[in-house]
C-alpha positions as CSV (number, residue, x, y, z in Angstrom):
1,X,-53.6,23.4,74.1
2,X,-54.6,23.7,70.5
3,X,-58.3,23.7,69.3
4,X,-56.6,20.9,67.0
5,X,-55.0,18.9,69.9
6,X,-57.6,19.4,71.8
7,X,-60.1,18.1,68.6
8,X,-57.5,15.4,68.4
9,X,-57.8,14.1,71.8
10,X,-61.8,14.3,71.8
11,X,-61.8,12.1,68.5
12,X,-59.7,9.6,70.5
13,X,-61.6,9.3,73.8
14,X,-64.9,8.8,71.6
15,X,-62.9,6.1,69.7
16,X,-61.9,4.2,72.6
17,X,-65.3,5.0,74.5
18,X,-68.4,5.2,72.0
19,X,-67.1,2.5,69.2
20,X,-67.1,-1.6,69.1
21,X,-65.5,-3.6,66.9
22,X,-67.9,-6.4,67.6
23,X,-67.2,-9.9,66.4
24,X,-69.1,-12.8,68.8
25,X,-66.8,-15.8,69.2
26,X,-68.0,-18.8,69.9
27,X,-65.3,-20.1,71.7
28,X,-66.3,-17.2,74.4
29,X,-69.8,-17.6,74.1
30,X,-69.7,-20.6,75.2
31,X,-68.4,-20.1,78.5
32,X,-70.4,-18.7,81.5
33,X,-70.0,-15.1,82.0
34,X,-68.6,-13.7,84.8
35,X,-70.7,-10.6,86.2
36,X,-68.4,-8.1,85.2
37,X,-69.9,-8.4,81.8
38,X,-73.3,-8.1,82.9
39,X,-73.4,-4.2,81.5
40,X,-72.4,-2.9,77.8
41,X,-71.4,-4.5,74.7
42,X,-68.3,-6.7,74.9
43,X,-66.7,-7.2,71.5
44,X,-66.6,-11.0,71.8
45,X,-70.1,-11.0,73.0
46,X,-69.6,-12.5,76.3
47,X,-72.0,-10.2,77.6
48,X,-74.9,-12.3,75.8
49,X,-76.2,-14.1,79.0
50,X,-76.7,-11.3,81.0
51,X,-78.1,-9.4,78.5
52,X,-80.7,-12.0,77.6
53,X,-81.2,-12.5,81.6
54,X,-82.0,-8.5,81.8
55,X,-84.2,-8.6,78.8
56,X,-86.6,-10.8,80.1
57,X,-86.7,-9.4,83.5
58,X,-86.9,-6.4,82.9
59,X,-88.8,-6.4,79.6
60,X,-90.5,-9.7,78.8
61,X,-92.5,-8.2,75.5
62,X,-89.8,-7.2,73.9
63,X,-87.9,-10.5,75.2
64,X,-90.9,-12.2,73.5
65,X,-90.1,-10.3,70.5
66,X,-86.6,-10.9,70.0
67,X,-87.5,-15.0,70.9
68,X,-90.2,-14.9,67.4
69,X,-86.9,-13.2,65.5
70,X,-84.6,-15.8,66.6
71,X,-86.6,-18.6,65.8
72,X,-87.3,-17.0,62.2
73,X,-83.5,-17.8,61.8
74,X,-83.9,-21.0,64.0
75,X,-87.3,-22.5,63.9
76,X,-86.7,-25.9,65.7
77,X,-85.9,-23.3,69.5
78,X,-89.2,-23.1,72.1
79,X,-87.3,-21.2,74.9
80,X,-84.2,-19.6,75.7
81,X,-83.2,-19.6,79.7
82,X,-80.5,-17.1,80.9
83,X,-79.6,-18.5,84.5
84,X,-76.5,-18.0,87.1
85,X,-75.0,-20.2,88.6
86,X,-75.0,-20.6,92.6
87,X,-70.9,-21.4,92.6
88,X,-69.8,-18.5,91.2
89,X,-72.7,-16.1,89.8
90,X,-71.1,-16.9,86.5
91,X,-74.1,-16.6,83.7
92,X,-74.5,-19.0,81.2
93,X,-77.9,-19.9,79.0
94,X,-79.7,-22.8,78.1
95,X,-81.5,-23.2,74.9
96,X,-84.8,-25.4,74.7
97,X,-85.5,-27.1,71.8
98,X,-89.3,-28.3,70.7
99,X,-88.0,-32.1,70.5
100,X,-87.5,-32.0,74.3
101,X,-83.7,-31.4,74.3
102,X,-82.5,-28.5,76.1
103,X,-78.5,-27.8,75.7
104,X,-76.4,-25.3,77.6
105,X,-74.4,-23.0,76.4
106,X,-71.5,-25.2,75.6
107,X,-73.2,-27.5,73.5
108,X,-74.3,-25.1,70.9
109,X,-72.8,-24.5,67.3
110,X,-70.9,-21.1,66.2
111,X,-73.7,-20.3,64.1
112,X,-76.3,-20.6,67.1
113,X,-74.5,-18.4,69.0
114,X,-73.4,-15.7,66.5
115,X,-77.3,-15.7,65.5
116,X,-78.3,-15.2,69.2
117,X,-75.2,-12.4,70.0
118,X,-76.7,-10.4,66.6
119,X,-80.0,-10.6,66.9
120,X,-80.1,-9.3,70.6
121,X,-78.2,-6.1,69.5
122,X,-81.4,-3.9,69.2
123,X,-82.8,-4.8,72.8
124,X,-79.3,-4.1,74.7
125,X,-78.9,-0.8,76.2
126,X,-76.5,1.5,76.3
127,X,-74.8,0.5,72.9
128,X,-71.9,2.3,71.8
129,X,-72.6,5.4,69.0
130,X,-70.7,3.5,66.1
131,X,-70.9,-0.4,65.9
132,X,-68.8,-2.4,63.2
133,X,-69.5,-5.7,61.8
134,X,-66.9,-7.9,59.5
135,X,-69.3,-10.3,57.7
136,X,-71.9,-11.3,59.7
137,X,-73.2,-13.8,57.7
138,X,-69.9,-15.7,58.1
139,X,-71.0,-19.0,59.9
140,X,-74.5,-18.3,59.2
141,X,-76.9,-20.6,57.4
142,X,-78.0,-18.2,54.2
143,X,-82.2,-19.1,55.1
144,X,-81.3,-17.3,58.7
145,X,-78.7,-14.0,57.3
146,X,-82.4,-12.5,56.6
147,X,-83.5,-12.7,60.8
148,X,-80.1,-11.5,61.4
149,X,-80.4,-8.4,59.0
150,X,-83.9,-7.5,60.7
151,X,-82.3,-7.1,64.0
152,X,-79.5,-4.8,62.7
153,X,-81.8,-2.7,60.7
154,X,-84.0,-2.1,63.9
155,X,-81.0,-1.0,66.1
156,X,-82.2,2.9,66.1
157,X,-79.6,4.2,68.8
158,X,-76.4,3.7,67.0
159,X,-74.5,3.4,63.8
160,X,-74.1,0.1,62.6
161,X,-71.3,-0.3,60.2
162,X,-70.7,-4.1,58.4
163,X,-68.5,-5.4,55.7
164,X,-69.8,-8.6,53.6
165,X,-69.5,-10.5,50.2
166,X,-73.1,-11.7,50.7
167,X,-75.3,-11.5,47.8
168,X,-78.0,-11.9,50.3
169,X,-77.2,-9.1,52.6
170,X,-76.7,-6.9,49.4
171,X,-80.0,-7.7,48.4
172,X,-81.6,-6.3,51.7
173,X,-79.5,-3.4,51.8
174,X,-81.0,-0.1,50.3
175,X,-78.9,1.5,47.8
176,X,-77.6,5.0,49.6
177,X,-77.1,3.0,52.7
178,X,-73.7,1.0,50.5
179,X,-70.5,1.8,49.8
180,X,-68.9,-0.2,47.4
181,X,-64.7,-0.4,48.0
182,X,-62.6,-1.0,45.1
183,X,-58.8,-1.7,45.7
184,X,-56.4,-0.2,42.8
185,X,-53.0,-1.4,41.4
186,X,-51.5,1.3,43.8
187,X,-53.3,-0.5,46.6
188,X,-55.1,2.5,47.0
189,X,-58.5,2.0,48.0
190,X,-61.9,4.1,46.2
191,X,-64.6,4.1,48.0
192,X,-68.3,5.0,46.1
193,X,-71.8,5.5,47.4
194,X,-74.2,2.8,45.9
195,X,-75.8,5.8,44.5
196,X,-73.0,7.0,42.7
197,X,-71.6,3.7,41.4
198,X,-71.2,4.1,38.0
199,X,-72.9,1.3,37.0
200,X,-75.8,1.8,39.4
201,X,-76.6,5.2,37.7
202,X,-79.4,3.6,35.5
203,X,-80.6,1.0,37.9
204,X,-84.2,-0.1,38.2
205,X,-84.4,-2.2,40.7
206,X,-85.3,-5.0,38.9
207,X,-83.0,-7.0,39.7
208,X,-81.9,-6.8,42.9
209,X,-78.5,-6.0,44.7
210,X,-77.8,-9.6,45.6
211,X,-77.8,-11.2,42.3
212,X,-75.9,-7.8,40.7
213,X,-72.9,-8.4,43.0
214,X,-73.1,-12.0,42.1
215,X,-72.9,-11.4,38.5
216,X,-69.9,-9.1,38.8
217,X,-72.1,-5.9,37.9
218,X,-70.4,-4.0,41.1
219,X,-66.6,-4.7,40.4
């Protein structure tokens, strides 16, 4: 075998082992999750239940924590239940509002969901080395992208890798952590560090990333 097959084969076992495309679905989320999900990150976030079930178990400050960052997106939530059900051991949750309505996990909207299946990303264990993320904010109400954006950021274990067209996640992204992609005629593709952008060369900062983008100042 060939140090190049051999490399070749490595670079595909880590693809298929230690990566995650990971888009939460609502229409998954909202069922209950069988056990089989109750370890790792599933890319449709079906996992969400048991992981929120764990966390609080196992680690009630830091489920605390993550509870203050969701309602920073979501300020009307007072509690958020993980619980199994006795039929099946199927997982589902239960979010309590502070009006006195509590609604299970199929009554909730996309964006509910996709804001708790992001935001619990830097309290599950185990994550995968590279993590990928096609416009988060998609779904998302713009006053709640910022909660969102917090949890990412504090996810120290792995490499979190996200597309967007958000002015708002552009303006809470540091400059040498972007790279701006530019299709040609060819439909060749460039790819530039924020750093090296030509028109980023004389930047200030003062005016930020977000309203640059918006503008057209990084076509």
């Amino acid at each position: 075998m060939t140090a190049f097959f051999l490399a070749t084969l490595l670079f595909k076992d880590f693809l298929q082992q230690q990566t995650c495309l990971y888009q939460p679905q609502g229409s998954k989320l909202r069922q209950a999750s069988p056990p089989r999900y109750r370890t790792g990150l599933n890319p449709n976030g079906r996992g969400l239940p048991w992981q929120i079930l764990s966390l609080k178990k196992e680690q009630p400050d830091e489920f605390e924590e993550w509870l203050e960052l969701v309602r920073l997106a979501l300020p009307a939530i007072q509690n958020i239940q993980a619980e199994i059900r006795e039929d099946d051991r199927h997982a589902y949750l239960k979010v309590h509002y502070q009006n006195g309505i509590a609604l299970p996990s199929s009554g909730l909207s996309d964006g509910t969901l996709n804001i708790l299946a992001l935001t619990i990303l830097p309290y599950v264990t185990s994550l995968p080395q590279i993590i990928t993320l096609e416009e988060p904010e998609n779904g998302i109400h713009p006053s709640a992208i910022e909660a969102i954006l917090q949890a990412i950021q504090a996810v120290d274990e792995s490499q979190i890798w996200l597309t967007t067209h958000s002015p708002i996640v552009l303006a809470h992204t540091r400059l040498d952590n972007m790279l701006c992609m530019r299709v040609n005629d060819d439909n060749s593709v460039n790819a530039i560090v924020g750093s090296k952008h030509p028109r980023l060369q004389a930047w200030q900062g003062g005016i930020d990333l977000g309203t640059l983008f918006a503008a057209g100042g990084l076509s």
